[in-house]
C-alpha positions as a Markdown table, in Angstrom:
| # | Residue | x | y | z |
|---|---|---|---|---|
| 1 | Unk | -224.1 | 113.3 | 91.6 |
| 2 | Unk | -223.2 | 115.7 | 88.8 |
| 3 | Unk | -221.6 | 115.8 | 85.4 |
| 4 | Unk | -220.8 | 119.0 | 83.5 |
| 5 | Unk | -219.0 | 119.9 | 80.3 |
| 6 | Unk | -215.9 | 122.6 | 80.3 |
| 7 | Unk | -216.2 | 124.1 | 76.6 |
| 8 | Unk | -212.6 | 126.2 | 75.8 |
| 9 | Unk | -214.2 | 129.2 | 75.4 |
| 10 | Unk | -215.1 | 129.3 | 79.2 |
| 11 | Unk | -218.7 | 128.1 | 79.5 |
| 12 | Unk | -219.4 | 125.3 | 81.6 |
| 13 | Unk | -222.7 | 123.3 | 82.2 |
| 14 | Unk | -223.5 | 121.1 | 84.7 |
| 15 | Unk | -226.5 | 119.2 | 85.8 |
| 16 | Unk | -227.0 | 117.4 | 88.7 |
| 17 | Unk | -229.2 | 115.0 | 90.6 |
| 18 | Unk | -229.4 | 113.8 | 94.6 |
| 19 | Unk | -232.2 | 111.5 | 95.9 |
| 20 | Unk | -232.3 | 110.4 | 99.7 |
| 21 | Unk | -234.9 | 107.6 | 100.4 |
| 22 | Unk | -236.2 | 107.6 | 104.1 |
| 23 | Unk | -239.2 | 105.7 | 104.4 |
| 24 | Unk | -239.6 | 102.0 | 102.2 |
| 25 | Unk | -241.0 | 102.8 | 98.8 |
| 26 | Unk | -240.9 | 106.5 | 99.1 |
| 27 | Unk | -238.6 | 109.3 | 98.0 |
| 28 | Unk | -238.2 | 112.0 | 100.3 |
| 29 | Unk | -236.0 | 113.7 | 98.8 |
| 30 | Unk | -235.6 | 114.9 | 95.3 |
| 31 | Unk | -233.3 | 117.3 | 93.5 |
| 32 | Unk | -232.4 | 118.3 | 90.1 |
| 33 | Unk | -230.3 | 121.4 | 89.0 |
| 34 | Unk | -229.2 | 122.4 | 85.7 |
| 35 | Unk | -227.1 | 125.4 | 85.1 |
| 36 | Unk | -223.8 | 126.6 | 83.8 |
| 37 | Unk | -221.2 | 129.7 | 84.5 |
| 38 | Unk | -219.2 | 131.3 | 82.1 |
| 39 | Unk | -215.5 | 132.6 | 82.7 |
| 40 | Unk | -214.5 | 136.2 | 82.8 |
| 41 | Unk | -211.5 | 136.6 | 80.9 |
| 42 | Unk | -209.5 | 139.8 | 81.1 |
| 43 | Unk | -210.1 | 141.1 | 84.4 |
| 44 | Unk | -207.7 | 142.7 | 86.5 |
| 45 | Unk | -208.3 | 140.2 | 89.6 |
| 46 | Unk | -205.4 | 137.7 | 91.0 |
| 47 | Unk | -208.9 | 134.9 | 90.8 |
| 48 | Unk | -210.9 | 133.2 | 88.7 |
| 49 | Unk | -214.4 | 134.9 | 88.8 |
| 50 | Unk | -217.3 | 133.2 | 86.6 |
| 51 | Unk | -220.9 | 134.5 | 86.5 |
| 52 | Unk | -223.1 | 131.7 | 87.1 |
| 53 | Unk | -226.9 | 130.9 | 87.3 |
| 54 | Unk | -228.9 | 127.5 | 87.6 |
| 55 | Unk | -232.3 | 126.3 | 88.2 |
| 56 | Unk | -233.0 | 123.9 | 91.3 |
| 57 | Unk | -236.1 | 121.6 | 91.8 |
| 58 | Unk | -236.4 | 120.0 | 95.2 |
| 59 | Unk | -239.1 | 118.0 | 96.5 |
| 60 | Unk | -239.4 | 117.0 | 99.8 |
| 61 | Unk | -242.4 | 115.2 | 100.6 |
| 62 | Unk | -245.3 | 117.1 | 100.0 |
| 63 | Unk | -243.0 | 120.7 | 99.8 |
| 64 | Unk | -241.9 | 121.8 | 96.5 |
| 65 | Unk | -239.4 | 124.3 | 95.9 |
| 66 | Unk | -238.2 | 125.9 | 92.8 |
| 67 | Unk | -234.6 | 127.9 | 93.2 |
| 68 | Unk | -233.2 | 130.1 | 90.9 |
| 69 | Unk | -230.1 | 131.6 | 92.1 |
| 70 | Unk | -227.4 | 133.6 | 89.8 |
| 71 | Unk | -224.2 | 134.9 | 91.1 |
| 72 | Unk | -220.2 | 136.0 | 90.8 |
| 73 | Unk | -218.2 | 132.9 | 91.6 |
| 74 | Unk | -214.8 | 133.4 | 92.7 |
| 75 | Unk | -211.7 | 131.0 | 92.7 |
| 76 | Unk | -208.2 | 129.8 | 92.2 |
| 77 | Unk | -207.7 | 129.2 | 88.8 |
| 78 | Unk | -205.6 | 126.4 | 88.7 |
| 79 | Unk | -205.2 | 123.7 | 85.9 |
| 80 | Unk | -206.5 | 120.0 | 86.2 |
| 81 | Unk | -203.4 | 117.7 | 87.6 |
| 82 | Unk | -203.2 | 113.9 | 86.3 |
| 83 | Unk | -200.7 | 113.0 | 88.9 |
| 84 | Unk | -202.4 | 114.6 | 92.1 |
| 85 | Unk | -205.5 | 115.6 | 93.3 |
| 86 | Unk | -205.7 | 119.7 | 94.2 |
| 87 | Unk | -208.3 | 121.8 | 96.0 |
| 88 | Unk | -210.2 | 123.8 | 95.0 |
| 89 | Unk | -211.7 | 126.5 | 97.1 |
| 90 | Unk | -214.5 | 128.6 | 95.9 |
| 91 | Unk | -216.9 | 131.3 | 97.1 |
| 92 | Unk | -220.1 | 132.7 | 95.7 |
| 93 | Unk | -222.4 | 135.1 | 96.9 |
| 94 | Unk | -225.6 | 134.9 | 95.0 |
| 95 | Unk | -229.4 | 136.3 | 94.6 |
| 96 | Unk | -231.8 | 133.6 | 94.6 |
| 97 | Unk | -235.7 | 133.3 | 94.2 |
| 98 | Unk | -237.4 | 130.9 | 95.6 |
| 99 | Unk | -240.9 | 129.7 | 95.4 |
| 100 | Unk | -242.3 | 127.1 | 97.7 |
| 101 | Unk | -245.8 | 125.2 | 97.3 |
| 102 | Unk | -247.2 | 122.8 | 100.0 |
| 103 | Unk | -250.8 | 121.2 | 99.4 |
| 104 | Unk | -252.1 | 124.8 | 98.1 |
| 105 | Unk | -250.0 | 127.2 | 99.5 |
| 106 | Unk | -247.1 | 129.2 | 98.3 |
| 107 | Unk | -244.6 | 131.7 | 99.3 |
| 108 | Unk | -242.4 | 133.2 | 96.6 |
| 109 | Unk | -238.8 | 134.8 | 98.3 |
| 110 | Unk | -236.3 | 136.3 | 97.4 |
| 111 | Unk | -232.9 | 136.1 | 99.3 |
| 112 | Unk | -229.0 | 136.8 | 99.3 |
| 113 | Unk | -227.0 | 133.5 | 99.8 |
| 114 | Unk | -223.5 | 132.7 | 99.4 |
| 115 | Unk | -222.6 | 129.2 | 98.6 |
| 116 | Unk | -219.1 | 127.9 | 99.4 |
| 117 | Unk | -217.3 | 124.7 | 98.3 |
| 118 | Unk | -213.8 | 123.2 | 99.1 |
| 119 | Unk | -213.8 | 120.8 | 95.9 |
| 120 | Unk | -210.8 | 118.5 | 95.6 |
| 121 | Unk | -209.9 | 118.2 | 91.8 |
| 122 | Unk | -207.7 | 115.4 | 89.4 |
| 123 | Unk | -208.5 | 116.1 | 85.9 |
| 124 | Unk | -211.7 | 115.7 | 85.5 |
| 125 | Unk | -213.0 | 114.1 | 88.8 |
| 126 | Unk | -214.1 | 116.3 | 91.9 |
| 127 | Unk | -215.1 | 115.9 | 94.8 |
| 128 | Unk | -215.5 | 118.2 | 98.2 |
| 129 | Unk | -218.2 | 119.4 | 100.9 |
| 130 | Unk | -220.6 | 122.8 | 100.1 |
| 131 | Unk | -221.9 | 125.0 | 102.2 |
| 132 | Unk | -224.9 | 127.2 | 101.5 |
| 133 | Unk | -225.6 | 130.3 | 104.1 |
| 134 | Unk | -228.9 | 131.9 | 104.0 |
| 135 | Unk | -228.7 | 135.1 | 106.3 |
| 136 | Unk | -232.1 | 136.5 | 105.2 |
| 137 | Unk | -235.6 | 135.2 | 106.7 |
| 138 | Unk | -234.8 | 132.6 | 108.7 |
| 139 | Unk | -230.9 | 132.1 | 108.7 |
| 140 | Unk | -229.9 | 128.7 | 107.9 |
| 141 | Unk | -226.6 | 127.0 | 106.9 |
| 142 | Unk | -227.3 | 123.7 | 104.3 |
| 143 | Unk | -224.4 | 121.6 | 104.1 |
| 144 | Unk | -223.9 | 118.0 | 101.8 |
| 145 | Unk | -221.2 | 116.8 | 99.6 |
| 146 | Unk | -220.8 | 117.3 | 95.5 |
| 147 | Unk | -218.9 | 114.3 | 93.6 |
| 148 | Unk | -218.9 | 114.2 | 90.0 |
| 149 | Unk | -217.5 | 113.9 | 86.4 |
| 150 | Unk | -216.7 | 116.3 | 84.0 |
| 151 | Unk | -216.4 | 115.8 | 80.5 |
């Protein structure tokens, strides 16, 4: 789940929370992320392109992980419909640090990623699968879905 807040001057900050339960009484999966992007107005590009950054907490199990990644987000820029809903594709290729910590160890990483979302959008309600690729290290592709609100 995530809410966010679209201020006219073409900042927007989000925050957002997913928890998976797998075993009775335990959480083994936590995530927060807070973070916003700001619109670049002006530019000679047919898209939208924001510069955004965040900061990502995940636990899982006995792993923690905190993310930090900042990057050039490209779009359509279209406005919100009340009568339909429209999508929204978006790409972002991004730098993100990581550090990891299980029971005394760490590894801190940097790494190139490049997060993609096809968000369906009706005023202020989306809703759409991401993709994140990681080519670097161990390539890995991390897929869920993002619903929210934004106010």
């Amino acid at each position: 789940m995530e809410i966010g807040r679209r201020f006219p001057i073409g900042l927007d900050v989000f925050a957002g929370l997913e928890v998976a339960r797998f075993d009775p009484g335990d959480f083994d999966l936590a995530s927060v992320r807070a973070g916003g992007s700001y619109l670049l107005k002006g530019l000679p590009l047919p898209i939208a392109t924001c510069l955004a950054a965040s900061v990502e907490r995940e636990r899982i199990g006995d792993l923690r992980v905190l993310s930090i990644p900042v990057g050039v987000v490209f779009s359509r820029d279209l406005a919100p419909s009340e009568e339909r809903w429209i999508l929204v594709p978006q790409i972002e290729p991004r730098i993100t640090f990581r550090h990891a910590s299980v029971r005394g160890f760490t590894r801190d990483q940097p790494a190139f990623t490049v997060l993609g979302s096809a968000l369906f959008r009706r005023v202020d309600l989306f809703a759409g699968p991401v993709a994140e690729w990681v080519p670097s290290g161990h390539p890995e592709w991390v897929l869920h879905a993002r619903f929210g609100v934004a106010f």
